[in-house]
MDTraj code that builds the backbone (N, CA, C; nanometers):
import mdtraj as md
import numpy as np

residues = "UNK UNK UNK UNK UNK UNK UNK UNK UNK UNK UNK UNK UNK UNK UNK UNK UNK UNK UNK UNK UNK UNK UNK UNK UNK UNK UNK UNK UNK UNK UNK UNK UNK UNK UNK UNK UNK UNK UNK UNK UNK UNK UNK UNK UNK UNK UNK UNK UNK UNK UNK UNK UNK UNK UNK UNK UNK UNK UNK UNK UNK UNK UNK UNK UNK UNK UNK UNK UNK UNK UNK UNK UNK UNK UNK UNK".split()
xyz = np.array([
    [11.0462, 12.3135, 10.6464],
    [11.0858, 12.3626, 10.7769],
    [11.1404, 12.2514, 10.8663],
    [11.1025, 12.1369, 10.8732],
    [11.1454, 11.9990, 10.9599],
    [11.2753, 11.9692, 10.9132],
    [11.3370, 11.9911, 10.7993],
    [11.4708, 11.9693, 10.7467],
    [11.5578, 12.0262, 10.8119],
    [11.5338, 12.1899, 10.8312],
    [11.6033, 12.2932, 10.8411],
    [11.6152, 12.2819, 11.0129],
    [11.5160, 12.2267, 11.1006],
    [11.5170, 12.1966, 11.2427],
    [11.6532, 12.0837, 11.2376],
    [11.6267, 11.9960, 11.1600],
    [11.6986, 11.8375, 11.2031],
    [11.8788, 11.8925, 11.1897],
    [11.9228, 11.9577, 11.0641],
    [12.0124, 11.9710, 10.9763],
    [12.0334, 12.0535, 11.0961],
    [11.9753, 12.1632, 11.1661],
    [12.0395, 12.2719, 11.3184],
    [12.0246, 12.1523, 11.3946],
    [12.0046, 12.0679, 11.4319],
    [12.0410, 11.9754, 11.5358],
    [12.1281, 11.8717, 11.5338],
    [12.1530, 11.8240, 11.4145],
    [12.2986, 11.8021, 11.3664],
    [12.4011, 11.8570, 11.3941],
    [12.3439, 11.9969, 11.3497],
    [12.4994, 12.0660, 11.3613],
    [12.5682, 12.0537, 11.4579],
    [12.4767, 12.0858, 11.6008],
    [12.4939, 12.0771, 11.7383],
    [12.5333, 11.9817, 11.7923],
    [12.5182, 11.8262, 11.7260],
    [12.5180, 11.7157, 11.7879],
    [12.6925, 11.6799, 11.7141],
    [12.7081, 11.7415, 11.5943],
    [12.8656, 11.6604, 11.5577],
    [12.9573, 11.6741, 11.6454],
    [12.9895, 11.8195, 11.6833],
    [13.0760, 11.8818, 11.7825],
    [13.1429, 11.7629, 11.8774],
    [13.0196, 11.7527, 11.9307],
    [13.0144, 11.6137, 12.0314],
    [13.0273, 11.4916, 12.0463],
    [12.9916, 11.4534, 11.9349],
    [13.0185, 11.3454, 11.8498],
    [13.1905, 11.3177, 11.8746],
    [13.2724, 11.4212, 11.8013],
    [13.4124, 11.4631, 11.7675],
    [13.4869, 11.4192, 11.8736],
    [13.4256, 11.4617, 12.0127],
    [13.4867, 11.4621, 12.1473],
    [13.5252, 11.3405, 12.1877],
    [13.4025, 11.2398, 12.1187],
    [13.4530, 11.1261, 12.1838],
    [13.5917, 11.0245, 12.1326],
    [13.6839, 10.9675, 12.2598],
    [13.7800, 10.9026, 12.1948],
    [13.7572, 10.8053, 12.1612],
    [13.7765, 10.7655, 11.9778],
    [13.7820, 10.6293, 11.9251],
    [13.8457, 10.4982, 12.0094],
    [13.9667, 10.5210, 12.0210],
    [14.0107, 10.4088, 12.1431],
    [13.9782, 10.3964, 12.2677],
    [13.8840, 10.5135, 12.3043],
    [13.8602, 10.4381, 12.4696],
    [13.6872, 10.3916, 12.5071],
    [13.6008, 10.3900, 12.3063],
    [13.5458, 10.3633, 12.3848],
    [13.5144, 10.2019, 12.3236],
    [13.4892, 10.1275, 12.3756],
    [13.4954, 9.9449, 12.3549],
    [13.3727, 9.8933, 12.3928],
    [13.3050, 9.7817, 12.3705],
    [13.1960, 9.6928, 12.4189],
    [13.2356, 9.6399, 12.5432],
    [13.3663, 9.5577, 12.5549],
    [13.4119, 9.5391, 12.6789],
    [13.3539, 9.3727, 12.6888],
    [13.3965, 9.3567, 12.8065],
    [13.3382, 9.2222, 12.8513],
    [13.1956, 9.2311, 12.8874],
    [13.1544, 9.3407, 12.9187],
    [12.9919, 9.3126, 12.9538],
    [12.9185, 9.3138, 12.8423],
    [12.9861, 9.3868, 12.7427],
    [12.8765, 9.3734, 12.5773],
    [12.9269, 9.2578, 12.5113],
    [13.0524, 9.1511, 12.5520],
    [13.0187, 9.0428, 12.5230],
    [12.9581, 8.9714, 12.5777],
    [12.9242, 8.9797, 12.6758],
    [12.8379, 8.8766, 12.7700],
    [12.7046, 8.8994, 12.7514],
    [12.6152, 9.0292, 12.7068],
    [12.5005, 9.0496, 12.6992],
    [12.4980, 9.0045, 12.5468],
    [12.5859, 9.0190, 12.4207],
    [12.5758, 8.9698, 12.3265],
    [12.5080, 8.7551, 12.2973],
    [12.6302, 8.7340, 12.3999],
    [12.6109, 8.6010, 12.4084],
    [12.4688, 8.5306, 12.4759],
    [12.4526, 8.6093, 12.5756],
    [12.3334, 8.5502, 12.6447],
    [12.2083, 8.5910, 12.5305],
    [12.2052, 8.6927, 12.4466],
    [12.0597, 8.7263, 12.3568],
    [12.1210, 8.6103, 12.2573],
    [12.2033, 8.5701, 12.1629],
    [12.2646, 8.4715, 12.0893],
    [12.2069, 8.2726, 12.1702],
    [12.2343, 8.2614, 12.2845],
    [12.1711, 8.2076, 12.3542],
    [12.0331, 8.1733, 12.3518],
    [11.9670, 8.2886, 12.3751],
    [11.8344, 8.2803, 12.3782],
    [11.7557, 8.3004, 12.2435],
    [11.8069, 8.3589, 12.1428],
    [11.7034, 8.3510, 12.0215],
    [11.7820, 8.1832, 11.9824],
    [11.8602, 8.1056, 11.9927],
    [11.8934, 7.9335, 11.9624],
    [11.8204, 7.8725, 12.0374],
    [11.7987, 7.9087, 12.1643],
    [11.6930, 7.8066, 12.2390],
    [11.5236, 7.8633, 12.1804],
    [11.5193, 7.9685, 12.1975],
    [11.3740, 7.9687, 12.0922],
    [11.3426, 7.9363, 11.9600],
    [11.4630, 7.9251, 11.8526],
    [11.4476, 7.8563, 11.7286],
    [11.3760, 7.6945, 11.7725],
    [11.5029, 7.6892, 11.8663],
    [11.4965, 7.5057, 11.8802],
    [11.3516, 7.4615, 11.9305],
    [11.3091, 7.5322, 12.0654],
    [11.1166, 7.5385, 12.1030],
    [11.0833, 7.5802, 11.9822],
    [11.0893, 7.6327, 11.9186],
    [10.9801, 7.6962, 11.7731],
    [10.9901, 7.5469, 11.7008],
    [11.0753, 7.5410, 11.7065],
    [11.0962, 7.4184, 11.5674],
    [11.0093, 7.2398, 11.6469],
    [11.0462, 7.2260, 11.7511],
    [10.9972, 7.1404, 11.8173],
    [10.8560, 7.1700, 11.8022],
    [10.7936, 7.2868, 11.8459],
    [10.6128, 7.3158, 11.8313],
    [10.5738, 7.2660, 11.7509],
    [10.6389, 7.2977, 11.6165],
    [10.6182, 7.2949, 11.4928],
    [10.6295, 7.1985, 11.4001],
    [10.6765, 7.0963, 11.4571],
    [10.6967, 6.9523, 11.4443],
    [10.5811, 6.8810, 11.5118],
    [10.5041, 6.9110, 11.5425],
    [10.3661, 6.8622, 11.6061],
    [10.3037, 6.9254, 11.6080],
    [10.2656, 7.0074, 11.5252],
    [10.1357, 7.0658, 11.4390],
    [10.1111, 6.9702, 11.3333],
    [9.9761, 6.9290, 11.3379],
    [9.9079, 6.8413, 11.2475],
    [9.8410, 6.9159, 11.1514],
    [9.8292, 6.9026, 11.0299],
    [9.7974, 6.9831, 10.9096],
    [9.7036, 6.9848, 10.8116],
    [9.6575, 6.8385, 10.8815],
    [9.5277, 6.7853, 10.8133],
    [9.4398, 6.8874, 10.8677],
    [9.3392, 6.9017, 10.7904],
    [9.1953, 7.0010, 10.8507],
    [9.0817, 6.8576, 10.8671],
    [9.0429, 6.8834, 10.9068],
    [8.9101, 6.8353, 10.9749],
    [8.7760, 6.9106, 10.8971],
    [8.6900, 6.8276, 10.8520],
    [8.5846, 6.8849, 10.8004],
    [8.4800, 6.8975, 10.9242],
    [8.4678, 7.0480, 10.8900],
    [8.3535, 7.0952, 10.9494],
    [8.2101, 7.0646, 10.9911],
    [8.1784, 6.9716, 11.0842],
    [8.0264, 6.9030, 11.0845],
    [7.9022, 6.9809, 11.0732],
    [7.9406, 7.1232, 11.0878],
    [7.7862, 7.2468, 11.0757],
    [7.7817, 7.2461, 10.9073],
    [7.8975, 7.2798, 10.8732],
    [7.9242, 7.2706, 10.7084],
    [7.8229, 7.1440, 10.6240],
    [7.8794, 7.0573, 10.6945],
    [7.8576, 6.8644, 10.6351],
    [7.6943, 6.8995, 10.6443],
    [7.6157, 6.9265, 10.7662],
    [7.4946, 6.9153, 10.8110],
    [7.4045, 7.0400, 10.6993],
    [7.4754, 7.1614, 10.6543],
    [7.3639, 7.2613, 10.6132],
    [7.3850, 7.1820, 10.4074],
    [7.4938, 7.1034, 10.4291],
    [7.4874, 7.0362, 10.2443],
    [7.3645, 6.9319, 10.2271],
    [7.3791, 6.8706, 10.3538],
    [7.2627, 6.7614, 10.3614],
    [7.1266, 6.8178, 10.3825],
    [7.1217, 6.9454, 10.3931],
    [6.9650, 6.9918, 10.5087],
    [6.9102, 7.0499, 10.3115],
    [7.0112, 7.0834, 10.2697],
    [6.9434, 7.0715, 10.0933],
    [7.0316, 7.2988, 10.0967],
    [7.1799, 7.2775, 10.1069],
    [7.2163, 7.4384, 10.0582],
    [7.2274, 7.4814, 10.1725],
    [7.2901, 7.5850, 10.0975],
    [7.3455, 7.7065, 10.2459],
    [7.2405, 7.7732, 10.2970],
    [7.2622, 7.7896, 10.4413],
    [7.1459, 7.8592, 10.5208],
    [7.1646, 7.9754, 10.5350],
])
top = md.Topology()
chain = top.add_chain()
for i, resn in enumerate(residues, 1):
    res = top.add_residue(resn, chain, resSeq=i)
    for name in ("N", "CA", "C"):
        top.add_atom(name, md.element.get_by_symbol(name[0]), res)
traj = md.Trajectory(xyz[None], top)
């Protein structure tokens, strides 16, 4: 039954679809400008990501509760 809803709402929606003119409708200068500024901003967040991530230290550190229950004679 959900097929038979979508496939009638299709139908309804091509019509309309049809109407619109291929040549008039364009991104324009404002969908290049919103293009550029998100292009912009995911390069400056690579570049902070990558900088973070360049000073993350990777060594682990042993655990002193760990160190203390091997010496106390086994796990508690």
């Amino acid at each position: 039954m959900p097929d038979m809803s979508a496939s009638l709402a299709l139908t309804h929606l091509v019509p309309l679809a049809k109407e619109v003119d291929e040549n008039k409708v364009t991104p324009g200068v404002l969908g290049f400008i919103v293009f550029a500024v998100m292009a912009l901003a995911v390069w400056g967040l690579m570049k902070s990501m990558n900088r973070q991530l360049g000073r993350v230290d990777f060594t682990e550190e042993a655990d002193p509760k760990a160190a203390s229950s091997e010496q106390a004679g086994g796990p508690a």
